[in-house]
HTML snippet that shows the backbone in 3Dmol.js (N, CA, C, O; Angstrom):
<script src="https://3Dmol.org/build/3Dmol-min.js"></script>
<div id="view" style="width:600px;height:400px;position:relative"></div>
<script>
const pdb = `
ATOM      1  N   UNK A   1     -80.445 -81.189-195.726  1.00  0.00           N
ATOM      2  CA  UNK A   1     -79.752 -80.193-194.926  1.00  0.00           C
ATOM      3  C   UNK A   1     -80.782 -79.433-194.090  1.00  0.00           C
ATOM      4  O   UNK A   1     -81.766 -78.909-194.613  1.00  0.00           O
ATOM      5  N   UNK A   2     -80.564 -79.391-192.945  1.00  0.00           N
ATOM      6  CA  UNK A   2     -81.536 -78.586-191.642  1.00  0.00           C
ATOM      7  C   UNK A   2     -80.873 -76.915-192.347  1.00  0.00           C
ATOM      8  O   UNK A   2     -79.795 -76.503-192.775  1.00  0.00           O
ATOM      9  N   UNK A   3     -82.466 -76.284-192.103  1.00  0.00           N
ATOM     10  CA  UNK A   3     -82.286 -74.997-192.005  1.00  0.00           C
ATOM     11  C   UNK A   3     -82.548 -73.996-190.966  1.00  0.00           C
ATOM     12  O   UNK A   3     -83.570 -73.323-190.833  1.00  0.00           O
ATOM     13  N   UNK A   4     -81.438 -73.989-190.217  1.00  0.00           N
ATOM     14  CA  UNK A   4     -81.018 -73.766-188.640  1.00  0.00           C
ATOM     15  C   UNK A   4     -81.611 -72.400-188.667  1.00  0.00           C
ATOM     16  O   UNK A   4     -82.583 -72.087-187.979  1.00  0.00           O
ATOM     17  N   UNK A   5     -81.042 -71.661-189.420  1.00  0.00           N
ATOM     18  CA  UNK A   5     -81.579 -70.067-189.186  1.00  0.00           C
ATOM     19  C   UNK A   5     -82.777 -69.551-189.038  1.00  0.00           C
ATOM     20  O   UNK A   5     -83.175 -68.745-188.197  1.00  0.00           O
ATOM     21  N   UNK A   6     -83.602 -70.313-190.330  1.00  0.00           N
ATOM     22  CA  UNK A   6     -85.100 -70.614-190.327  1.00  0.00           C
ATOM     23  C   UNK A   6     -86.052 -70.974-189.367  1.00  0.00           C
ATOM     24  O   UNK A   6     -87.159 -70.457-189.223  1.00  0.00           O
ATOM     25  N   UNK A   7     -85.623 -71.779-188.793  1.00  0.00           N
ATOM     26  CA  UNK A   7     -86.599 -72.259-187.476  1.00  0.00           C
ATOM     27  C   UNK A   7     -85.411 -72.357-186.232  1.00  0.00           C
ATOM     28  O   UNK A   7     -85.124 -73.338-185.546  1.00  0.00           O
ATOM     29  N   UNK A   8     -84.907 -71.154-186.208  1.00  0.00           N
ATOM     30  CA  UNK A   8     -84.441 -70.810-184.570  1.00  0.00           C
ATOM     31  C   UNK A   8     -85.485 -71.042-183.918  1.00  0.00           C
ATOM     32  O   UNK A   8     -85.478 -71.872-183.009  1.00  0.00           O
ATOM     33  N   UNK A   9     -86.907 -70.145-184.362  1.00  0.00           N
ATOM     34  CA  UNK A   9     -87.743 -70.127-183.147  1.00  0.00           C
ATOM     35  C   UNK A   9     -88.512 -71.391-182.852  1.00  0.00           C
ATOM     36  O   UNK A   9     -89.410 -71.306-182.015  1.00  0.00           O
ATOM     37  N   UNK A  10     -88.223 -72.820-183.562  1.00  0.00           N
ATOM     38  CA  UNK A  10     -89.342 -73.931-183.729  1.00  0.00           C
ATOM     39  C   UNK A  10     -89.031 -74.499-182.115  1.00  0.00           C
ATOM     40  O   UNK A  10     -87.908 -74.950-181.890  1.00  0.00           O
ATOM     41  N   UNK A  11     -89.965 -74.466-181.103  1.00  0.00           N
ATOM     42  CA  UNK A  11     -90.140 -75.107-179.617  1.00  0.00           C
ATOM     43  C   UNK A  11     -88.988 -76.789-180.234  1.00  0.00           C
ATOM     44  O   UNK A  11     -88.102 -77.059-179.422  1.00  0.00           O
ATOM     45  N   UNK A  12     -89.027 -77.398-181.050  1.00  0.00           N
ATOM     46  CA  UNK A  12     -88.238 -78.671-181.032  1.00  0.00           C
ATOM     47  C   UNK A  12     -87.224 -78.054-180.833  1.00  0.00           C
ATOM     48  O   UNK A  12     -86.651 -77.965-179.746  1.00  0.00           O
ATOM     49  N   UNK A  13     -86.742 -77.339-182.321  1.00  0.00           N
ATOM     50  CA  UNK A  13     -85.333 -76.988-182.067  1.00  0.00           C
ATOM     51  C   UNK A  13     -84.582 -76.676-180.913  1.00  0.00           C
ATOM     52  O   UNK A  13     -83.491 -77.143-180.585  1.00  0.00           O
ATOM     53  N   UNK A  14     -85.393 -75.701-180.236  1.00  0.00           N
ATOM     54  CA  UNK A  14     -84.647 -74.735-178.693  1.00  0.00           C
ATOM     55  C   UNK A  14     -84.160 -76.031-178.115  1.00  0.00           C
ATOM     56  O   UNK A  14     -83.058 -76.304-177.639  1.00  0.00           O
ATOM     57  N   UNK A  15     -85.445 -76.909-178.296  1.00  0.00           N
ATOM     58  CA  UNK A  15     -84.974 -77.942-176.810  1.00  0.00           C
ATOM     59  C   UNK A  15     -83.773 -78.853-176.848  1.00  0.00           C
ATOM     60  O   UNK A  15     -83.004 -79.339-176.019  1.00  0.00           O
ATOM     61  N   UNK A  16     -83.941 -78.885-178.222  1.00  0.00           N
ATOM     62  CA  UNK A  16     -82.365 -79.725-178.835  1.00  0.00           C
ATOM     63  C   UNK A  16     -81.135 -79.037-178.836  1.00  0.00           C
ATOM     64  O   UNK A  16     -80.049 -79.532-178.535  1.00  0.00           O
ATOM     65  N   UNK A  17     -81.389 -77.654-179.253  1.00  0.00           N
ATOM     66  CA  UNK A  17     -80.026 -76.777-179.047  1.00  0.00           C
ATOM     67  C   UNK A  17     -79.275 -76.847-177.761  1.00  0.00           C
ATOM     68  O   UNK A  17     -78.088 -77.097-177.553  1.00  0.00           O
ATOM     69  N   UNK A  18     -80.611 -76.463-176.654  1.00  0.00           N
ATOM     70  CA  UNK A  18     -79.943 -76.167-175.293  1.00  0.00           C
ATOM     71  C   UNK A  18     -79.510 -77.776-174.885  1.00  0.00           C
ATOM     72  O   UNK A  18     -78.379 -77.821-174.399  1.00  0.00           O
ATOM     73  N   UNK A  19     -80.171 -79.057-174.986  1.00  0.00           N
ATOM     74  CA  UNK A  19     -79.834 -80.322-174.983  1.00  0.00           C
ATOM     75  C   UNK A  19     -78.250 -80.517-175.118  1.00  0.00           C
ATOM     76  O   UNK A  19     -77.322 -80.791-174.357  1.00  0.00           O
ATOM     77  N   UNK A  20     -78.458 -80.166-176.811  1.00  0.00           N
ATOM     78  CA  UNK A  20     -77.296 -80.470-177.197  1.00  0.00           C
ATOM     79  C   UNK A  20     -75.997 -79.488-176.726  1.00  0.00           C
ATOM     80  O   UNK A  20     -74.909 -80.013-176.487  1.00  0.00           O
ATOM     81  N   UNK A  21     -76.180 -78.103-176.616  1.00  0.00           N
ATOM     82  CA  UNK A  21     -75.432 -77.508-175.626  1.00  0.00           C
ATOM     83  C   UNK A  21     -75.006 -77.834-173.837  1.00  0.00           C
ATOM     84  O   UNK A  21     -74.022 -77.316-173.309  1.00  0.00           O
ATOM     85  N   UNK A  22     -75.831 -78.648-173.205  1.00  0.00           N
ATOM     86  CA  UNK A  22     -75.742 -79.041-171.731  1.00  0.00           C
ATOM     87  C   UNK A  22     -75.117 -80.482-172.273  1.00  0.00           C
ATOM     88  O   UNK A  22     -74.709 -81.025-171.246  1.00  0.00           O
ATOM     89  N   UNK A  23     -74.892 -81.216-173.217  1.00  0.00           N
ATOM     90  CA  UNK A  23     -74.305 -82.270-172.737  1.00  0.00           C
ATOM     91  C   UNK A  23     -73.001 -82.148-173.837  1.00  0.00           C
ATOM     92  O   UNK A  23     -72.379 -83.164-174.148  1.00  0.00           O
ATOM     93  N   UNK A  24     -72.662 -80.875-174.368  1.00  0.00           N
ATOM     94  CA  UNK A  24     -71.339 -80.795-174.950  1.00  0.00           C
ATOM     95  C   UNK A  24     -70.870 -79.799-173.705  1.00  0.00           C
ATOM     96  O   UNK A  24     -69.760 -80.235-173.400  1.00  0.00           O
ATOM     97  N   UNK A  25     -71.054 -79.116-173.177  1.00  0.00           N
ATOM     98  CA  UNK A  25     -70.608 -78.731-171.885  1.00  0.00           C
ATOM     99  C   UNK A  25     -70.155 -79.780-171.255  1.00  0.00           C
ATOM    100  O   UNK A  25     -68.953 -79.951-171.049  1.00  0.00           O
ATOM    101  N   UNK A  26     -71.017 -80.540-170.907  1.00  0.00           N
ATOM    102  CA  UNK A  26     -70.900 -81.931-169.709  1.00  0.00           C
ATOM    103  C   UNK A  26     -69.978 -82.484-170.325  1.00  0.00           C
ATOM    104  O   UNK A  26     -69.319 -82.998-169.420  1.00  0.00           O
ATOM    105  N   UNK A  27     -69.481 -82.726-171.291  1.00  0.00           N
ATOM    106  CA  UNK A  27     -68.413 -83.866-171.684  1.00  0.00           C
ATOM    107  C   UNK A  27     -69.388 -84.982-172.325  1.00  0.00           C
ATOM    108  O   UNK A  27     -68.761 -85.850-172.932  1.00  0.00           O
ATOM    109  N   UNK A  28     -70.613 -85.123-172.318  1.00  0.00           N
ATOM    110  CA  UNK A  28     -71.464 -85.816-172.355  1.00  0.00           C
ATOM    111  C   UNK A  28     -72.106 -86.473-173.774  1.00  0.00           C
ATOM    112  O   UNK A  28     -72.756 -87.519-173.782  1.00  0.00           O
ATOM    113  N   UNK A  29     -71.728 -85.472-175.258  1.00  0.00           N
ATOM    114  CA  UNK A  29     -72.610 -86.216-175.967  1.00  0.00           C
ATOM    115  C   UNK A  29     -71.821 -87.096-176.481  1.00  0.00           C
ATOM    116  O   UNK A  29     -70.613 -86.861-176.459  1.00  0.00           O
ATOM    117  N   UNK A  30     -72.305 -88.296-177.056  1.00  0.00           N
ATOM    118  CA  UNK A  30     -71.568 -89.520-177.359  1.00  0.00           C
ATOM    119  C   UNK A  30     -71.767 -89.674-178.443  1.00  0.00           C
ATOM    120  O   UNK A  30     -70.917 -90.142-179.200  1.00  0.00           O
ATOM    121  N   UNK A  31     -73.666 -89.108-179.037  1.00  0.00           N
ATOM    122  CA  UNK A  31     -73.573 -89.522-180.687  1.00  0.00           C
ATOM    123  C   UNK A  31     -73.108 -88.404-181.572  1.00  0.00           C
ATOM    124  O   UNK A  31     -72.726 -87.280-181.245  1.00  0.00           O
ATOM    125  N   UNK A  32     -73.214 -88.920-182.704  1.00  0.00           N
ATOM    126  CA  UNK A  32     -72.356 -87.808-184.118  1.00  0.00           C
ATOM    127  C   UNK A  32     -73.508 -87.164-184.605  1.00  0.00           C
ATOM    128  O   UNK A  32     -74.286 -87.671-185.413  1.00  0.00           O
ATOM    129  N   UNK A  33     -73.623 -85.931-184.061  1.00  0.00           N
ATOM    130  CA  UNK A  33     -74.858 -85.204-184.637  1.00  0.00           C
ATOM    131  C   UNK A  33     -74.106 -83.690-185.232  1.00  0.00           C
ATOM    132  O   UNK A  33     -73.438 -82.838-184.646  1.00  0.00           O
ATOM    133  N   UNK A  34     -74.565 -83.819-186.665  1.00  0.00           N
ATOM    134  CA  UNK A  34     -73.586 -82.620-187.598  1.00  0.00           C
ATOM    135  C   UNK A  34     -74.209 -81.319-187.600  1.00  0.00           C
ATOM    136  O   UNK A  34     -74.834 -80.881-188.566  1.00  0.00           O
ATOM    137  N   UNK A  35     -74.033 -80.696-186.498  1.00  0.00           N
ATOM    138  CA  UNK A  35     -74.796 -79.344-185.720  1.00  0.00           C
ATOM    139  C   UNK A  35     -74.133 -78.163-185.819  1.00  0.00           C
ATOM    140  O   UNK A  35     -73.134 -78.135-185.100  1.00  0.00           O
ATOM    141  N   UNK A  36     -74.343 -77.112-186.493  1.00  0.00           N
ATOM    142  CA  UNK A  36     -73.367 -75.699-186.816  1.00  0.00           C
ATOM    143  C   UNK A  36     -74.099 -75.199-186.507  1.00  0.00           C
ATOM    144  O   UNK A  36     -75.209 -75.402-186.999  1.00  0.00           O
ATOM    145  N   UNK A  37     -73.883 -74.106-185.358  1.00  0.00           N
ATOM    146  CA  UNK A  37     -75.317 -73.127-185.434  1.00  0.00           C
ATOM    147  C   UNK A  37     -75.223 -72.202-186.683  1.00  0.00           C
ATOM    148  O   UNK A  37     -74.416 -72.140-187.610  1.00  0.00           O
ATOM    149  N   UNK A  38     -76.308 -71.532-186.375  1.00  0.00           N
ATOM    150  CA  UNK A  38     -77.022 -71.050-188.058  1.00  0.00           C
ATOM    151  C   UNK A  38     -75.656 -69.645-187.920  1.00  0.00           C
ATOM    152  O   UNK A  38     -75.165 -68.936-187.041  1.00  0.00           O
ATOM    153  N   UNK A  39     -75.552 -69.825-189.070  1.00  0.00           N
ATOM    154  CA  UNK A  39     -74.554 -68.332-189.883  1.00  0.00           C
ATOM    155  C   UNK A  39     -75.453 -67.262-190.511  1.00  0.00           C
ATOM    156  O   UNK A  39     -75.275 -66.056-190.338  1.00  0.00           O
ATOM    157  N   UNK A  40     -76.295 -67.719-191.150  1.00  0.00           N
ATOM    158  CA  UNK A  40     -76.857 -66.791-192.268  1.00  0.00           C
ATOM    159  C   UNK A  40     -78.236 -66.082-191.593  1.00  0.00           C
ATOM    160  O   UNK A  40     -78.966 -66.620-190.760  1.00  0.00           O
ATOM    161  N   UNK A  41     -78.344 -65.190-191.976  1.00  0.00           N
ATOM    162  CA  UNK A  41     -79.950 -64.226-191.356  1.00  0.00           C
ATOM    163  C   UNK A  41     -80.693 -64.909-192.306  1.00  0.00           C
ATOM    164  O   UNK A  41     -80.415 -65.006-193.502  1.00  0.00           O
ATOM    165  N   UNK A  42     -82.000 -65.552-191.517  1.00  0.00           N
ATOM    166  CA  UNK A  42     -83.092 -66.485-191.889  1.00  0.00           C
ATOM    167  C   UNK A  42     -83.982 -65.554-193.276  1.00  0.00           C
ATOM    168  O   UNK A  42     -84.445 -66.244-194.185  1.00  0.00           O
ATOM    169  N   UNK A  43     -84.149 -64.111-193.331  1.00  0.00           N
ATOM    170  CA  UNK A  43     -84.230 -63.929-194.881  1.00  0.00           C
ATOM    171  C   UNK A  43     -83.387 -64.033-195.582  1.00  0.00           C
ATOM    172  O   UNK A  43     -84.076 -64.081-196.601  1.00  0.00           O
ATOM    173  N   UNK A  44     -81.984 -64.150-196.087  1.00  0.00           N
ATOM    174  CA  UNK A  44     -81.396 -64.477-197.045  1.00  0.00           C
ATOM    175  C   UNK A  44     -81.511 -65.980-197.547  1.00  0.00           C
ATOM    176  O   UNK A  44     -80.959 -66.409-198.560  1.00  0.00           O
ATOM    177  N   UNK A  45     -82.436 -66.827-196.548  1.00  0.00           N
ATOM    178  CA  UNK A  45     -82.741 -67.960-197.148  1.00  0.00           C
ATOM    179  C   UNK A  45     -83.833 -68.235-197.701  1.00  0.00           C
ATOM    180  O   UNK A  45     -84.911 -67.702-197.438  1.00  0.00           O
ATOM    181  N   UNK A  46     -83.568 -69.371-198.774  1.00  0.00           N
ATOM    182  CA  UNK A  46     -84.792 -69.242-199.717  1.00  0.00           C
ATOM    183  C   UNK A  46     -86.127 -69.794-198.625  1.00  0.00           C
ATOM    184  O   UNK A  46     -85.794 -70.403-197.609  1.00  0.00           O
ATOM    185  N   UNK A  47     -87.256 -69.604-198.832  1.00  0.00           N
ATOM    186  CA  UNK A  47     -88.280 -70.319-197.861  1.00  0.00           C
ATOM    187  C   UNK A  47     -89.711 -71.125-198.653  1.00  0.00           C
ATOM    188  O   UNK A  47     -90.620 -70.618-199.311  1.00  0.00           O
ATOM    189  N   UNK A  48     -89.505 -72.290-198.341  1.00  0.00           N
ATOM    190  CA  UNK A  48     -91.262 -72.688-198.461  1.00  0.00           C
ATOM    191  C   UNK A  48     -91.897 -73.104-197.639  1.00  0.00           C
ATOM    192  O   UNK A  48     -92.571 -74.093-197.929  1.00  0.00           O
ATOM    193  N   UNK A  49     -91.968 -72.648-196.478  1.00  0.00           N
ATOM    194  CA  UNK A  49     -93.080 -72.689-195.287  1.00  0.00           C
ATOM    195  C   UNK A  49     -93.927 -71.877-195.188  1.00  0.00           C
ATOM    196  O   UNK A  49     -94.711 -71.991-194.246  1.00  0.00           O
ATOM    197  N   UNK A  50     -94.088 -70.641-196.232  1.00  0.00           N
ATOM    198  CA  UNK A  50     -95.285 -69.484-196.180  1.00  0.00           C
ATOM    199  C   UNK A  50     -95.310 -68.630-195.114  1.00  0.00           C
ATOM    200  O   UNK A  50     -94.775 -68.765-194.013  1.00  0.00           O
ATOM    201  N   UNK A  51     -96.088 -67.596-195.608  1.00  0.00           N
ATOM    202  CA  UNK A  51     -96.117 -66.334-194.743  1.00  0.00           C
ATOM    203  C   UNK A  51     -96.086 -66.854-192.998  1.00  0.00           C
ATOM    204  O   UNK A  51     -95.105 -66.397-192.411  1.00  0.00           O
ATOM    205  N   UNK A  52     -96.827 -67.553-192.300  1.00  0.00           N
ATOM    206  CA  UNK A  52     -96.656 -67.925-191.158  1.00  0.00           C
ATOM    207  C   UNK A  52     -95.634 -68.040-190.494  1.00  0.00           C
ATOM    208  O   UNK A  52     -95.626 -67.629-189.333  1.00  0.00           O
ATOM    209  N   UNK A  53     -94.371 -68.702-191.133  1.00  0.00           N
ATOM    210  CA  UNK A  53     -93.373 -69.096-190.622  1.00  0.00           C
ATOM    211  C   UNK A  53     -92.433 -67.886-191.357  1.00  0.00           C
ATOM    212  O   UNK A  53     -91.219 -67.907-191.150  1.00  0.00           O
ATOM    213  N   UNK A  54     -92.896 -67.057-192.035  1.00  0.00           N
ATOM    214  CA  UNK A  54     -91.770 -65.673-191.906  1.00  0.00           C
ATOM    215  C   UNK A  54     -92.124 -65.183-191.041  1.00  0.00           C
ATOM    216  O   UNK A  54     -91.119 -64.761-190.468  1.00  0.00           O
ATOM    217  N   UNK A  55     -93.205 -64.859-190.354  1.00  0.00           N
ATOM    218  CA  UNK A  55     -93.549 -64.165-189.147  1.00  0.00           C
ATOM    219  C   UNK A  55     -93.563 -64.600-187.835  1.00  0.00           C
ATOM    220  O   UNK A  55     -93.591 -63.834-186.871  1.00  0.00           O
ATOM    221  N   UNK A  56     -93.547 -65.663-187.776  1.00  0.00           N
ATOM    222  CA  UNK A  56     -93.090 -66.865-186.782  1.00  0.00           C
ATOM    223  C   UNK A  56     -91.051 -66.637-186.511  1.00  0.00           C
ATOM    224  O   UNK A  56     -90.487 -66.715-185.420  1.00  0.00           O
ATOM    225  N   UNK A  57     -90.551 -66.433-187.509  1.00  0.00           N
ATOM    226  CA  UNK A  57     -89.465 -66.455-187.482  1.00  0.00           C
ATOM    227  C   UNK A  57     -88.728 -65.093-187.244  1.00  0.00           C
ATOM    228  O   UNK A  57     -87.501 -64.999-187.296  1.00  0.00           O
ATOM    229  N   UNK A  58     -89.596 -64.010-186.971  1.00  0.00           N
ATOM    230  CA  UNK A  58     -89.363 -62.395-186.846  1.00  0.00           C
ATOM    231  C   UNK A  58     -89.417 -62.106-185.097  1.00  0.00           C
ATOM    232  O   UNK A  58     -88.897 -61.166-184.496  1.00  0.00           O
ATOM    233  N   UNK A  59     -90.268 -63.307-184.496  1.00  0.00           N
ATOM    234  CA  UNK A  59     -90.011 -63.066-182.953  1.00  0.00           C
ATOM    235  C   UNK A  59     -88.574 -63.408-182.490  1.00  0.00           C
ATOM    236  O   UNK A  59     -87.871 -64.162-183.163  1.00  0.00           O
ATOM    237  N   UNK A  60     -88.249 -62.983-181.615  1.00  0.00           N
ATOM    238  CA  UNK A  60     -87.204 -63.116-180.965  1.00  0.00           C
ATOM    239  C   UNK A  60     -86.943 -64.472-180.622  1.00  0.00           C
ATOM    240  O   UNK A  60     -87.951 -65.055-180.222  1.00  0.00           O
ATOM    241  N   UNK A  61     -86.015 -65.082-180.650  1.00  0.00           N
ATOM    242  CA  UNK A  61     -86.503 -66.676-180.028  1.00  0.00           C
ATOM    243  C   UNK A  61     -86.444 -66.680-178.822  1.00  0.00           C
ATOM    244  O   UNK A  61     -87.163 -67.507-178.260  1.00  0.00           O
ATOM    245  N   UNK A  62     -85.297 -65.476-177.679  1.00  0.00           N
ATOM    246  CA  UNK A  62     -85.612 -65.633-176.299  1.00  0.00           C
ATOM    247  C   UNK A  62     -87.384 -65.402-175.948  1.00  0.00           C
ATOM    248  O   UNK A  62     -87.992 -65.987-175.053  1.00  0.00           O
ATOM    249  N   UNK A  63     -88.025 -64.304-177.004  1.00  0.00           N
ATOM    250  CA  UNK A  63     -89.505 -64.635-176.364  1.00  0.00           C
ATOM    251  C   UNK A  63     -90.168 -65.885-176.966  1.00  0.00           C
ATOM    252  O   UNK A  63     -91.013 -66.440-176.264  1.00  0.00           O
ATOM    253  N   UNK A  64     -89.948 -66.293-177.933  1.00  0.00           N
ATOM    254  CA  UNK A  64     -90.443 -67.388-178.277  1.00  0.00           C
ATOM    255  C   UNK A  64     -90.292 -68.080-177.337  1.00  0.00           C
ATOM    256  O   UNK A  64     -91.220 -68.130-176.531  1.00  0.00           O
ATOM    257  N   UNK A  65     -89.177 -68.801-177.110  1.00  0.00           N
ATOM    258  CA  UNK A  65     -88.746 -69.455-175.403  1.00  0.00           C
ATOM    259  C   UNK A  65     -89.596 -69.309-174.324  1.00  0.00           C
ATOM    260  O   UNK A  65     -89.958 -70.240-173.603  1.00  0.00           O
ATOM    261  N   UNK A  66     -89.832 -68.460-174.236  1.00  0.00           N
ATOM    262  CA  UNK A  66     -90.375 -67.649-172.500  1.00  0.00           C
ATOM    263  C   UNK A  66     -91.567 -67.992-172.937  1.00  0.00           C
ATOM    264  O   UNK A  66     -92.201 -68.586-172.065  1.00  0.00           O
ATOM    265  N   UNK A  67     -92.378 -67.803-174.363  1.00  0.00           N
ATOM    266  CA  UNK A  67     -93.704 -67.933-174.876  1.00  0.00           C
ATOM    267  C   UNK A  67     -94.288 -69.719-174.591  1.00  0.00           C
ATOM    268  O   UNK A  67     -95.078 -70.312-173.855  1.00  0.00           O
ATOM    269  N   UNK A  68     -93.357 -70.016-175.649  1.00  0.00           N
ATOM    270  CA  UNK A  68     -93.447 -71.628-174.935  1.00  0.00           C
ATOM    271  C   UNK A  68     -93.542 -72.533-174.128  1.00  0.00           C
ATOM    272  O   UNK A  68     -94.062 -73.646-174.211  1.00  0.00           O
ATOM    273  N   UNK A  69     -92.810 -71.815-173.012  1.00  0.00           N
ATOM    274  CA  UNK A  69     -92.167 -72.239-172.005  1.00  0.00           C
ATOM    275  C   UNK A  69     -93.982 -72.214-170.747  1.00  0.00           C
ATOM    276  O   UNK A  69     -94.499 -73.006-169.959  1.00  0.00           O
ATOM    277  N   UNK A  70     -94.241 -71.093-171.169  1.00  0.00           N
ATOM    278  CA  UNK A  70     -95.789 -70.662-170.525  1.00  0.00           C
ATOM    279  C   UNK A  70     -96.791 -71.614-170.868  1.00  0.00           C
ATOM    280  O   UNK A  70     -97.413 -72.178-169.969  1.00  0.00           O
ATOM    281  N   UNK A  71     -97.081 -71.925-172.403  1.00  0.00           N
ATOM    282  CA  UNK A  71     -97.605 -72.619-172.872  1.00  0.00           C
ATOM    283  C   UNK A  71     -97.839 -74.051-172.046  1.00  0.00           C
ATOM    284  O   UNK A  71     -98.853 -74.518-171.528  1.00  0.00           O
ATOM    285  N   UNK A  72     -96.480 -74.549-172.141  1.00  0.00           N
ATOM    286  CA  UNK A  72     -96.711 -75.896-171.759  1.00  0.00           C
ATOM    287  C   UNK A  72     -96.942 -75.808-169.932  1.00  0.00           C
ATOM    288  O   UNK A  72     -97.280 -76.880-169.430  1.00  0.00           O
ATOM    289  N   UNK A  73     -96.809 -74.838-169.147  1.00  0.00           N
ATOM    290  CA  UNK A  73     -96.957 -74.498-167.894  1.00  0.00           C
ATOM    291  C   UNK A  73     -98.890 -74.202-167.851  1.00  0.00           C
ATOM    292  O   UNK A  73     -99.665 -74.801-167.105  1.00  0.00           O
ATOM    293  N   UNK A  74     -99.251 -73.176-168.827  1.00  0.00           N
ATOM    294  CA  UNK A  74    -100.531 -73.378-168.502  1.00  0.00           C
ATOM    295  C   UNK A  74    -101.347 -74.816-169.367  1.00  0.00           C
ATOM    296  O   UNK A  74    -102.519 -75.079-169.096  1.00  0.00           O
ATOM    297  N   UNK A  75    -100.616 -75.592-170.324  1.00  0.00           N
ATOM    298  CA  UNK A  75    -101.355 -76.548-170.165  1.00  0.00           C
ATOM    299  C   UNK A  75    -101.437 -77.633-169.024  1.00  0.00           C
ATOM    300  O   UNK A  75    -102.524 -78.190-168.873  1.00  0.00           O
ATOM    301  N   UNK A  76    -100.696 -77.879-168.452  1.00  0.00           N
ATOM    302  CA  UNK A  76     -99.822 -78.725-167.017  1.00  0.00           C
ATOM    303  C   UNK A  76    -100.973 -78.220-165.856  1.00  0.00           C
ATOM    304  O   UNK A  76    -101.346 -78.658-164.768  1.00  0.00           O
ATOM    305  N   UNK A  77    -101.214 -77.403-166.454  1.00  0.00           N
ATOM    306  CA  UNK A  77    -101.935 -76.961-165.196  1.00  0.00           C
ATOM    307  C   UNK A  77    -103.620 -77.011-165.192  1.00  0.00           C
ATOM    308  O   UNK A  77    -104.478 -77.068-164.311  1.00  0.00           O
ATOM    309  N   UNK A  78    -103.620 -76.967-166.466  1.00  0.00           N
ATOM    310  CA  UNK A  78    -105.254 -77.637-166.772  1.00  0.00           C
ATOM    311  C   UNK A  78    -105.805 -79.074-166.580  1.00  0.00           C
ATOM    312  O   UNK A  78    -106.964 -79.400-166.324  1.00  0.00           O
ATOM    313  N   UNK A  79    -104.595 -79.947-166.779  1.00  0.00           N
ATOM    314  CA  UNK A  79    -104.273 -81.316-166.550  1.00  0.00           C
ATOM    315  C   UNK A  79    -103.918 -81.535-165.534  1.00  0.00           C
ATOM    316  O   UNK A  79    -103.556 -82.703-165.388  1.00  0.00           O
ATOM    317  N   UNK A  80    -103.835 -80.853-164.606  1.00  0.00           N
ATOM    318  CA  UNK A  80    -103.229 -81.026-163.171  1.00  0.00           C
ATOM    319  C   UNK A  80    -101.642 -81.728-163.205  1.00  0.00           C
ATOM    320  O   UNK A  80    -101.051 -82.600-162.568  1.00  0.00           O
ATOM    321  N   UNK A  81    -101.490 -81.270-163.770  1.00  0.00           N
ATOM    322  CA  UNK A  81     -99.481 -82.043-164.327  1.00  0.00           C
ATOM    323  C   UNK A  81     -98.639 -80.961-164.133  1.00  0.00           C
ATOM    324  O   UNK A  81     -98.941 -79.814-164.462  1.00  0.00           O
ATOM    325  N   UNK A  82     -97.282 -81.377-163.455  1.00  0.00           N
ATOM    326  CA  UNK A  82     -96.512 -80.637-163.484  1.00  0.00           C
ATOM    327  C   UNK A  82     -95.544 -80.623-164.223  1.00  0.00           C
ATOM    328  O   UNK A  82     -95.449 -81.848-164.305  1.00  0.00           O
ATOM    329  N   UNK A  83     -94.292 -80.061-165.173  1.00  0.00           N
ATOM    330  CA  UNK A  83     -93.652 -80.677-165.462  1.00  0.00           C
ATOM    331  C   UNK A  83     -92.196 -79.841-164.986  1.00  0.00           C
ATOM    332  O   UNK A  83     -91.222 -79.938-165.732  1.00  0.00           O
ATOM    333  N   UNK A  84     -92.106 -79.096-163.833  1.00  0.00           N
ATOM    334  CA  UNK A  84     -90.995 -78.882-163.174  1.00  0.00           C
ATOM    335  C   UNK A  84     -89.790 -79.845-162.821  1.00  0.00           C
ATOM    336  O   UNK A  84     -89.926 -80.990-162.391  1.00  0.00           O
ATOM    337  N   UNK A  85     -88.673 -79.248-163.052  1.00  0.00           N
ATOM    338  CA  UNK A  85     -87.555 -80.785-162.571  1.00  0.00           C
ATOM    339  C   UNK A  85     -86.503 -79.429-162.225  1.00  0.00           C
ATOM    340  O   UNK A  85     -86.639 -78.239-162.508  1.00  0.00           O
ATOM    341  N   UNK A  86     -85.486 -80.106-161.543  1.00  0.00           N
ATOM    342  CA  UNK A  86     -84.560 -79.835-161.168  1.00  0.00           C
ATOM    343  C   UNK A  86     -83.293 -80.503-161.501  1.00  0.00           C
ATOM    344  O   UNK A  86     -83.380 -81.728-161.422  1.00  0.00           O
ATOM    345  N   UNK A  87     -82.028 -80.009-161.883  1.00  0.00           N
ATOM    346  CA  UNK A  87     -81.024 -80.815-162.194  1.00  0.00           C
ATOM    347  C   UNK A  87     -79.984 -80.532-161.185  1.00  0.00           C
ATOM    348  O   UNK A  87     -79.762 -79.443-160.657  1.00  0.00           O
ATOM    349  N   UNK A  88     -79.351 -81.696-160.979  1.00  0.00           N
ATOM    350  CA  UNK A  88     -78.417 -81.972-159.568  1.00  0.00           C
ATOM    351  C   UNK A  88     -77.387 -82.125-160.411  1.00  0.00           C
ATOM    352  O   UNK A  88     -77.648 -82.338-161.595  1.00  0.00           O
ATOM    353  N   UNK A  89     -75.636 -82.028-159.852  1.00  0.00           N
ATOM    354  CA  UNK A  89     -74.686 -82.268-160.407  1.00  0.00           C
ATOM    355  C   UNK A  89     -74.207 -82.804-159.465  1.00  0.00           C
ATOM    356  O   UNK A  89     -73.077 -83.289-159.539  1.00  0.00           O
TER     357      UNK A  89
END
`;
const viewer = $3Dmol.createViewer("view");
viewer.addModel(pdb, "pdb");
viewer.setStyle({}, {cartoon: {color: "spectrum"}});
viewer.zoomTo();
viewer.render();
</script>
């Protein structure tokens, strides 16, 4: 069992949430993926990922997002890579 509440803030997760949110919008997802968003506040769950990931899990995930989101922008940019896209409908 995924523990959704727990790693709101994990960079995989976001990208799968919003994923999986843009193509259940779209009419779009086709496979069976058993996805509830999280119910419970991430301390009432038990944890063994250690102190890191309780404090990891106390940021906000919109800044986590925005945090990430920088991350992979200033690495792109050390590499001379972009990874900007645009989506057309």
């Amino acid at each position: 069992m995924a523990d959704w509440a727990r790693n709101a803030n994990d960079t995989a997760f976001i990208v799968f949430r919003d994923l999986y949110d843009l193509l259940e919008q779209a009419g779009q997802r086709t496979a069976v993926v058993h996805y509830q968003p999280a119910r419970e506040r991430w301390l009432d769950a038990p944890s063994t990922r250690g102190v890191a990931a309780a404090l990891t899990a106390l940021i906000p995930v919109s800044l986590s997002e925005k945090m990430a989101a920088r991350s992979v922008r200033t690495f792109s940019e050390r590499i001379g890579h972009s990874m900007r896209y645009q989506l057309r409908w």
